[in-house]
Structures are given as structure tokens and as C-alpha cells.
C-alpha positions in Angstrom: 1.8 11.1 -6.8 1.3 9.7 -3.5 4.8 7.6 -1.2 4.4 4.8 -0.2 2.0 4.4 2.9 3.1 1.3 4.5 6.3 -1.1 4.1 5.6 -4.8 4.9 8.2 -7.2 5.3 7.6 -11.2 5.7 10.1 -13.3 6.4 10.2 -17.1 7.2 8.8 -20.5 5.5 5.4 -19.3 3.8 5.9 -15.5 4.9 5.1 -16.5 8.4 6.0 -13.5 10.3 5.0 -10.1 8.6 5.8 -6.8 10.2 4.2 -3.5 8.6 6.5 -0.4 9.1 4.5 3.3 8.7 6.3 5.3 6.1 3.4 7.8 6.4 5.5 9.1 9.2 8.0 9.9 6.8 6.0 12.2 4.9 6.5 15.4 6.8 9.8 15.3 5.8 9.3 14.5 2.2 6.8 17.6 2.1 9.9 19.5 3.4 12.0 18.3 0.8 9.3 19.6 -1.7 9.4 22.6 0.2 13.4 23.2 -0.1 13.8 22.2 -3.8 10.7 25.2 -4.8 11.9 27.8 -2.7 15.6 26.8 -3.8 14.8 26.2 -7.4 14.5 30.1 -8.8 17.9 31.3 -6.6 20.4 28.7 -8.1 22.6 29.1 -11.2 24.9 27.2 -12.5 26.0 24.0 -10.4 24.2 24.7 -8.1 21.0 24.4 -10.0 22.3 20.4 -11.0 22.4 19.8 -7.2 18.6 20.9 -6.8 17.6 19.1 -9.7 19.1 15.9 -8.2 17.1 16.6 -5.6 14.1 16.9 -7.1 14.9 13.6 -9.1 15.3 11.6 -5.3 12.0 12.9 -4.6 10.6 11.4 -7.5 12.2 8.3 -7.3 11.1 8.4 -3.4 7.4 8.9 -4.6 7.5 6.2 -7.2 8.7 3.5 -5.2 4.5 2.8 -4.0 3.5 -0.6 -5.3 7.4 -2.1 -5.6 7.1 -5.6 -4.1 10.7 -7.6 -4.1 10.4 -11.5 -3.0 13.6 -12.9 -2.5 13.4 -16.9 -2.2 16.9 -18.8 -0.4 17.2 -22.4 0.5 16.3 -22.0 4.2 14.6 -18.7 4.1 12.3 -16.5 2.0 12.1 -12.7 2.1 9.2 -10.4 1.0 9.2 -6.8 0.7 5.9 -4.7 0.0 5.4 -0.7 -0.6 1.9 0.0 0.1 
């Protein structure tokens, strides 16, 4: 699985202003986290272990959130969120 790329967010009557964030630049330190939770994984008993394997669940979470889109409509304002 791939994160997300690129977060958009619009905002305004009709999505008039739109403003793309890089989240690519976050993936150095979502490879690290990858890193962490393998070389970590083998060493851990215990409760330890259920820590790690939280980890490794955030990751996932992390790397499934690519395609969420949220549009959130108001009476004076509209709000649009956009994983890419």
C-alpha cells in the first residue's frame, strides 16, 4: 500500500480557494516507522509486543487513509478535505 500523496483542502462558497499540502514529505518518516516496528518486532515479549503491534496498526491506518475525501457543508461555509 501506498499514503496518501497529497492533501487538498477547499474551503469557501463553491470550493473557491483550494490549497494542496505534500504529505509525500511525510514518508521518510513513515518508512522509519516501518523500520522500528521490524527490527523491534522479534525482541519484544509480552506487553511490550501489544505496544509494537499498535504500532504497526497506526501504520496501517496511516496507509489507508489514500482516497478519504470528507465534505463538510455549514450555512455560510463549505469545507472539503481530499487524500490523494
Amino acid at each position: 500500500m501506498i499514503p496518501p500523496a497529497l492533501l487538498i483542502i477547499g474551503f469557501g462558497e463553491q470550493r473557491r480557494v483550494r490549497l494542496p499540502l505534500p504529505v509525500f514529505l511525510l514518508w521518510p518518516l513513515i518508512l522509519l516507522g516501518w523500520i522500528c516496528v521490524a527490527v523491534a518486532w522479534p525482541f519484544t515479549r509480552g506487553p511490550g509486543r501489544a505496544k509494537v503491534g499498535g504500532m504497526l496498526v497506526a501504520l496501517r491506518c496511516a496507509h489507508a487513509l489514500r482516497g478519504l475525501r470528507i465534505d463538510i457543508q455549514g450555512e455560510d461555509t463549505n469545507i472539503y478535505l481530499s487524500l490523494i
